[in-house]
C-alpha positions as CSV (number, residue, x, y, z in Angstrom):
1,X,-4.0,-13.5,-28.6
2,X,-3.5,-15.1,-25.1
3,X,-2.3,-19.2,-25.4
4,X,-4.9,-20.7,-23.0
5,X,-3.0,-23.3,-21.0
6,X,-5.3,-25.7,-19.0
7,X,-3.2,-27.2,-15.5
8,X,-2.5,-30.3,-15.6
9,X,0.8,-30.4,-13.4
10,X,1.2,-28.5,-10.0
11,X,4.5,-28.4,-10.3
12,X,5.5,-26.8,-13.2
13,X,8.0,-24.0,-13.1
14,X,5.6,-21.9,-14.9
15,X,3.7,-21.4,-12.0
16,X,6.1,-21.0,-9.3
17,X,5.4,-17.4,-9.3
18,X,1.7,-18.2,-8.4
19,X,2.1,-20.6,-5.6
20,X,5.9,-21.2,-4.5
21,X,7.5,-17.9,-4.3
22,X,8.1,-16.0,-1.5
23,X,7.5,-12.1,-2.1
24,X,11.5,-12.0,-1.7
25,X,11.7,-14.4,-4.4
26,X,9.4,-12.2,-6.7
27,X,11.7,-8.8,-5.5
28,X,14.4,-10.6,-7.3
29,X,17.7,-8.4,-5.9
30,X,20.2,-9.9,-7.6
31,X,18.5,-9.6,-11.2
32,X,16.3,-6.5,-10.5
33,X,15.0,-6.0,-14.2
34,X,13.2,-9.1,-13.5
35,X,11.5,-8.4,-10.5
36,X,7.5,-8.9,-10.6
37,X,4.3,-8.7,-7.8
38,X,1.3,-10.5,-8.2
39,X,-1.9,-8.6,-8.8
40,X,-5.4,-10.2,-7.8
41,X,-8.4,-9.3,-9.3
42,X,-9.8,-7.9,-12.5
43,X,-10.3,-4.2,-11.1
44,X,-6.8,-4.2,-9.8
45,X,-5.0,-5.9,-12.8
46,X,-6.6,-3.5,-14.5
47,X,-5.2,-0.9,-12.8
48,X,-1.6,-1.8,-12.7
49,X,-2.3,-2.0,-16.6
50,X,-3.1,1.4,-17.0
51,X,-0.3,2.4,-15.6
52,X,2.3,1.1,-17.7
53,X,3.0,-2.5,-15.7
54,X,3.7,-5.2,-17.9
55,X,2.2,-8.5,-17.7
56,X,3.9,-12.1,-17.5
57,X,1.0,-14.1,-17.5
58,X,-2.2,-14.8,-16.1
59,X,-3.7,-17.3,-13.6
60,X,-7.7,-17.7,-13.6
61,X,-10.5,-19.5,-13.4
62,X,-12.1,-20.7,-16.5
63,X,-15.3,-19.0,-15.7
64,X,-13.4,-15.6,-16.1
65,X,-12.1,-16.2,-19.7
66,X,-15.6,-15.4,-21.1
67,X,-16.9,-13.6,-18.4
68,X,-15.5,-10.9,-15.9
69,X,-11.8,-11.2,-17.0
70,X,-12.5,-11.1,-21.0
71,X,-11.5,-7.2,-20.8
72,X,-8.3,-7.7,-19.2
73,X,-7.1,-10.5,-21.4
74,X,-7.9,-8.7,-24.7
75,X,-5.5,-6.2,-23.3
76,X,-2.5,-8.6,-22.5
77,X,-1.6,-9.9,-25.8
78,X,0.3,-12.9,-26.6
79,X,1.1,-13.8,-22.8
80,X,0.3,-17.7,-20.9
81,X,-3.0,-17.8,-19.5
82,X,-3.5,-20.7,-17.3
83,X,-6.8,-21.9,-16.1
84,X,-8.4,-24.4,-14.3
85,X,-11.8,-25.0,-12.4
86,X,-12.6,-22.7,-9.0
87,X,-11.3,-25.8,-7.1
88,X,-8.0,-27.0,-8.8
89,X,-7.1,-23.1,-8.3
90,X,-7.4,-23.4,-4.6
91,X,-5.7,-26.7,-4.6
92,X,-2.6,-25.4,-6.6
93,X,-2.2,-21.8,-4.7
94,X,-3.6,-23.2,-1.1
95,X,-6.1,-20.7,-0.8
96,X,-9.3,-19.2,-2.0
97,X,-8.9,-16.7,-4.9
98,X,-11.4,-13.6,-4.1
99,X,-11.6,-12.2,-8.2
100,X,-10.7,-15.6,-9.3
101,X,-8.0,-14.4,-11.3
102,X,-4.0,-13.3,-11.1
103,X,-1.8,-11.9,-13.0
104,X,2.3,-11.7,-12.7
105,X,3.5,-8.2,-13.6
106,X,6.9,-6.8,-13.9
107,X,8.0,-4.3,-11.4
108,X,9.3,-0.9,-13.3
109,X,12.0,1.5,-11.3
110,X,11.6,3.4,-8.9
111,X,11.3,7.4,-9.8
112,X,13.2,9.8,-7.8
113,X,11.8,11.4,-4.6
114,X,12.5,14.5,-6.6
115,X,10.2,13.5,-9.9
116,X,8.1,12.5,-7.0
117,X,7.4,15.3,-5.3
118,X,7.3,17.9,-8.5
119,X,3.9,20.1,-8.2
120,X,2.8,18.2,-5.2
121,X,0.7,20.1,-2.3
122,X,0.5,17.5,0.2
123,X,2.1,14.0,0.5
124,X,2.3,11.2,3.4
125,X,5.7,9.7,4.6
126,X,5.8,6.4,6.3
127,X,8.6,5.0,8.7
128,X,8.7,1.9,9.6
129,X,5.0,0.9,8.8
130,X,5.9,-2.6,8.5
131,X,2.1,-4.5,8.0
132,X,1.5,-4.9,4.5
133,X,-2.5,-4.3,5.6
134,X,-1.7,-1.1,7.0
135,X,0.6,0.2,4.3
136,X,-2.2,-0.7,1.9
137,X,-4.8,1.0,3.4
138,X,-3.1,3.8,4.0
139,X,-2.3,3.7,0.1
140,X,-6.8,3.3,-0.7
141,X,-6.9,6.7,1.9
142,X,-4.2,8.8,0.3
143,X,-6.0,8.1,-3.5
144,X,-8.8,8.4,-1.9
145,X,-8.4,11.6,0.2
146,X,-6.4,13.7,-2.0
147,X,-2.6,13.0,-1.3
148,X,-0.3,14.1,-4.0
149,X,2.7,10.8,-3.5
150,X,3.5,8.7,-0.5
151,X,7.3,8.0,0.5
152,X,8.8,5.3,2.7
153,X,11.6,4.6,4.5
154,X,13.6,1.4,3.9
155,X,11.8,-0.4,6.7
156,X,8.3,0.1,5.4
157,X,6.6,-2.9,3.7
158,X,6.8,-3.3,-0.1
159,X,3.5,-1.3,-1.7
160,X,3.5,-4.2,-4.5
161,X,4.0,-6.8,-2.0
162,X,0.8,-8.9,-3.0
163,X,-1.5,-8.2,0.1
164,X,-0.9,-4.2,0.0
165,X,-2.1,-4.2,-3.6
166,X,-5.2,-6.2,-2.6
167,X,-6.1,-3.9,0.3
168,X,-5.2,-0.9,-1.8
169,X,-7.6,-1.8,-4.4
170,X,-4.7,-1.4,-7.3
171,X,-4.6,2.4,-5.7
172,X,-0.7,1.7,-5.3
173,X,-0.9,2.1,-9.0
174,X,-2.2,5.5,-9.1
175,X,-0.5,7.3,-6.3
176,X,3.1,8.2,-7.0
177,X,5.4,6.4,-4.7
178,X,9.2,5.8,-3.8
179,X,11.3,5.2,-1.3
180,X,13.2,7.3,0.4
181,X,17.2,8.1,0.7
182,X,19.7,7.1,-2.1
183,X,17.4,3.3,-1.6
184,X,15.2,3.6,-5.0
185,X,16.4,0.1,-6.6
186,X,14.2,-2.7,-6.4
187,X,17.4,-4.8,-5.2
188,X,17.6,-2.3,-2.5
189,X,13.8,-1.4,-1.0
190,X,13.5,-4.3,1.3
191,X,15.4,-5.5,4.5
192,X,14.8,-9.3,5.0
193,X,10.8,-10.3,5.2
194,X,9.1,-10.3,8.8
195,X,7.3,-14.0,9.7
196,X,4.2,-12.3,8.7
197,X,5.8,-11.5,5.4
198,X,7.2,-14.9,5.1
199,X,4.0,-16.6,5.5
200,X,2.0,-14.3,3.0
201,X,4.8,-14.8,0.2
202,X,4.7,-18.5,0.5
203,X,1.7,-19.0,-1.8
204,X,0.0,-20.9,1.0
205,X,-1.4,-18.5,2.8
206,X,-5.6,-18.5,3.4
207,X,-8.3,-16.0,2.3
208,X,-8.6,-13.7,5.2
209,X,-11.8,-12.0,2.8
210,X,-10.4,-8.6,4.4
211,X,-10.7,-7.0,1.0
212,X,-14.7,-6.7,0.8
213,X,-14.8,-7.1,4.7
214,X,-16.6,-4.0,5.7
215,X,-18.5,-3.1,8.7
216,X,-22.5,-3.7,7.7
217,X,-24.0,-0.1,6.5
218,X,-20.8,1.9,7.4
219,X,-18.8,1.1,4.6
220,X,-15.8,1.1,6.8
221,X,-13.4,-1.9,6.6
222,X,-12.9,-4.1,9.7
223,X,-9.3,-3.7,11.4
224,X,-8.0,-6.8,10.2
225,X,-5.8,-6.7,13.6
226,X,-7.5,-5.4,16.4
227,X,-4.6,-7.9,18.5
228,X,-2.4,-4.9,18.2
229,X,-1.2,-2.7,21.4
230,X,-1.9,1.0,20.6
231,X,0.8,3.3,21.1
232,X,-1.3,5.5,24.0
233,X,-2.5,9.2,22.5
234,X,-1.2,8.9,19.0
235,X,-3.7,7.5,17.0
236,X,-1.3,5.1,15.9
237,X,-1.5,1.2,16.8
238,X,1.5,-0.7,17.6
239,X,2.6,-4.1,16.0
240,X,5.3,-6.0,16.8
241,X,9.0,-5.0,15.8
242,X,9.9,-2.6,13.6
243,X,12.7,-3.9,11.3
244,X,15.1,-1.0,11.3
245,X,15.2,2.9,12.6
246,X,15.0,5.3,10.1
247,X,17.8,8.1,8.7
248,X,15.7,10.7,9.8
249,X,17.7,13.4,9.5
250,X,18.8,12.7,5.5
251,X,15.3,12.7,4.4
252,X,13.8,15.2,6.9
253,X,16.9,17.8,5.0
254,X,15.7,16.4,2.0
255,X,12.0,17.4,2.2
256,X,12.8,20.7,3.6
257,X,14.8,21.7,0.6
258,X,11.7,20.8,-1.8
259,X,9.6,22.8,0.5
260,X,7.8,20.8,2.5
261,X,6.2,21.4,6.1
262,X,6.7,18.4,7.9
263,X,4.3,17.1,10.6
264,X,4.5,13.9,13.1
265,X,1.6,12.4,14.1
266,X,2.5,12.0,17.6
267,X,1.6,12.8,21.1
268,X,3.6,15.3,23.1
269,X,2.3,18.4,25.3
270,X,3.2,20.6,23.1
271,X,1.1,18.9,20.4
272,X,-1.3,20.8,17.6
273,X,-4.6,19.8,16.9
274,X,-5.1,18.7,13.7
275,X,-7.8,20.8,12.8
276,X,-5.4,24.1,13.6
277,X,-5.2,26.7,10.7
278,X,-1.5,27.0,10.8
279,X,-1.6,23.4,9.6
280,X,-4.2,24.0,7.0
281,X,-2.8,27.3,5.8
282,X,0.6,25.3,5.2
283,X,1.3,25.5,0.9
284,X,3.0,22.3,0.6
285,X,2.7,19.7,4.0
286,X,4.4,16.4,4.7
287,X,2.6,14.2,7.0
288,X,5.1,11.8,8.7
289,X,3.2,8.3,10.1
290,X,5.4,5.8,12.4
291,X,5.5,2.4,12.9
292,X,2.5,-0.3,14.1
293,X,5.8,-0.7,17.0
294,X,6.6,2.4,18.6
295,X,5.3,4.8,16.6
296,X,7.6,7.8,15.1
297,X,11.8,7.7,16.4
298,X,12.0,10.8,18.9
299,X,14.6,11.6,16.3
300,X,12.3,11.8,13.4
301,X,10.0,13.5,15.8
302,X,12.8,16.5,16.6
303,X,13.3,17.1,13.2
304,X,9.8,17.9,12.5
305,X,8.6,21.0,12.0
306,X,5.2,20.5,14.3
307,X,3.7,17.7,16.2
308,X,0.1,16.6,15.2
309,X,-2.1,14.9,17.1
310,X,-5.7,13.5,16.6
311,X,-8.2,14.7,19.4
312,X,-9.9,11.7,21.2
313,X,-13.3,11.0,22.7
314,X,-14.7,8.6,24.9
315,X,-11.5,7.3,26.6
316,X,-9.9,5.9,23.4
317,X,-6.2,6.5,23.3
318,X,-5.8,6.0,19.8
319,X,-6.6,4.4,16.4
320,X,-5.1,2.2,14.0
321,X,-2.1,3.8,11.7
322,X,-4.0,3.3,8.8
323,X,-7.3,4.8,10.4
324,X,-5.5,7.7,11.2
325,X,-3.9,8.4,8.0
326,X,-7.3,8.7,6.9
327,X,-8.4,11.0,9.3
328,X,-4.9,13.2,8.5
329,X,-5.3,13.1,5.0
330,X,-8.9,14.1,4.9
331,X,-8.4,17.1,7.4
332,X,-5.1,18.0,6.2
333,X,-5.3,18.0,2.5
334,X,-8.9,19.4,1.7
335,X,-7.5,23.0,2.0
336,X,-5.2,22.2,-0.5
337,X,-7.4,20.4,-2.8
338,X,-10.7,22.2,-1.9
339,X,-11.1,22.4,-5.8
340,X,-10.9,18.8,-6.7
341,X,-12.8,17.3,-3.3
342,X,-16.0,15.5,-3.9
343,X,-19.2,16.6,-2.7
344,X,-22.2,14.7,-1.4
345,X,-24.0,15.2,-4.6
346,X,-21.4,14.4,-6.8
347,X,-20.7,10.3,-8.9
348,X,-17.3,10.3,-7.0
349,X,-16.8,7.2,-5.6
350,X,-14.2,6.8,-3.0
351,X,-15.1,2.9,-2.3
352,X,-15.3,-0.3,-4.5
């Protein structure tokens, strides 16, 4: 049974992890075995539960420990649970909590891009993508939408960096992921944090609500940065730097030799659209997203096998990485999981 630990002391070392950790800190390089993320809600904590993540303990309002949460803690075992009214929460982390309640988790390794990529049809690569927004998002489309795995290169945001996991909705739990190259240790996934990162990690940061923040009747979410310069044609929104250039040609080799067609989303004349049959004929397809910065590296770009590009109306140059990973992953995987799409008529429910 879970020991109920009311706060009383802010500072306790006990929960550092909730409030005084950067998402660095909570990597933990130099003791990797130890590493943990912070998931945020019951839905999500319940996710990263059924797929094997172990908990450390749990951070919640007291309304939740006979209410919402109940399910979750019956699940955790003998781990701390500390609690505290709605407002001594907000005081201790410096910010609203959405699902009133958190849980620390241990991080497991990372599987081979190999183990990865066994039986899979159609999978997305990201380089660069370094908003944690974004790279969640794009995580919610791929479950969503019918990709097989998602891969990143070193310079990617972390998928359990606590933001991603809320945007994704816990999907980063139920897509198979890894980075790519020989980088698959935790100690190892990560250059150093951007400012953004640094002041998301802090435990200070505020609610920005983005995770139920939907335009009304369309079920679409909001771009939570519509500030960003667009990279002009591509679909793909710039952001600001991109922390490193991606070994393009390593993992481009690599993907080739498990089979994969590999496609940039990018503009260039001689472009395909991405509603061409080629593309959708394609038995197993990698589609390869660039950064919020500059998009794709014109190396990364040459060792492609096609360019892709999303047609535009209207005088719009182009849509937010995230957006069009959506659109991507919905034309360009249905073929190969025409089988398993939902219908209109059907219970599936691609949104929470």
């Amino acid at each position: 049974m879970a020991q109920m630990i009311e706060i009383t002391d802010f500072d306790a070392p006990e929960l550092d992890v909730y409030a005084r950790l950067t998402e660095n800190q909570l990597i933990n390089r130099h003791e990797p075995e130890k590493g943990m993320f912070i998931a945020e809600s019951p839905k999500v904590i319940e996710r990263a539960l059924d797929a094997g993540y172990m908990p450390v303990s749990i951070l919640t309002e007291k309304r939740h420990i006979e209410g919402e949460g109940q399910k979750i803690l019956a699940r955790c075992g003998e781990i701390p649970v500390y609690t505290a009214e709605f407002d001594v929460l907000t005081k201790l982390t410096g910010f609203q909590l959405t699902r009133g309640m958190l849980c620390a988790m241990y991080r497991q390794p990372l599987p081979s891009v190999q183990s990865v990529c066994k039986g899979a049809k159609r999978i997305a690569v990201l380089e660069n993508v370094v908003n944690p927004t974004n790279v969640g998002a794009i995580f919610r489309s791929a479950a969503a939408l019918g990709m097989d795995a998602v891969l990143l290169t070193t310079g990617c945001s972390n998928p359990l960096y606590r933001r991603a996991i809320r945007v994704s909705m816990g999907t980063v739990f139920q897509v198979s992921w890894t980075y790519l190259g020989e980088e698959t240790k935790p100690e190892t996934v990560r250059k150093p944090e951007s400012e953004e990162e640094k002041e998301l990690g802090m435990g200070i940061e505020w609610n920005p609500e983005m995770e139920e923040e939907k335009e009304p009747g369309t079920r679409i979410e909001r771009n939570p940065d519509p500030e960003e310069e667009k990279e002009p044609g591509t679909g793909i929104e710039r952001n600001s730097e991109p922390e490193e250039k991606a070994d393009s040609g390593n993992w481009q080799k690599q993907l080739h030799e498990l089979g994969f067609h590999t496609v940039a989303m990018a503009l260039k004349e001689d472009s395909l659209s991405i509603d061409d049959p080629k593309l959708m004929n394609e038995d197993k397809l990698a589609i390869v997203l660039g950064t919020e910065g500059d998009g794709l590296a014109p190396g990364t770009i040459a060792a492609c096998d096609d360019t892709v590009c999303i047609p535009m109306a209207h005088g719009v140059d182009s849509l937010n990485v995230a957006a069009a990973s959506a659109v991507a992953f919905w034309q360009l995987g249905r073929q190969a999981h025409k089988d398993n799409c939902c219908n209109m008529n059907s219970n599936c429910q691609l949104w929470e």
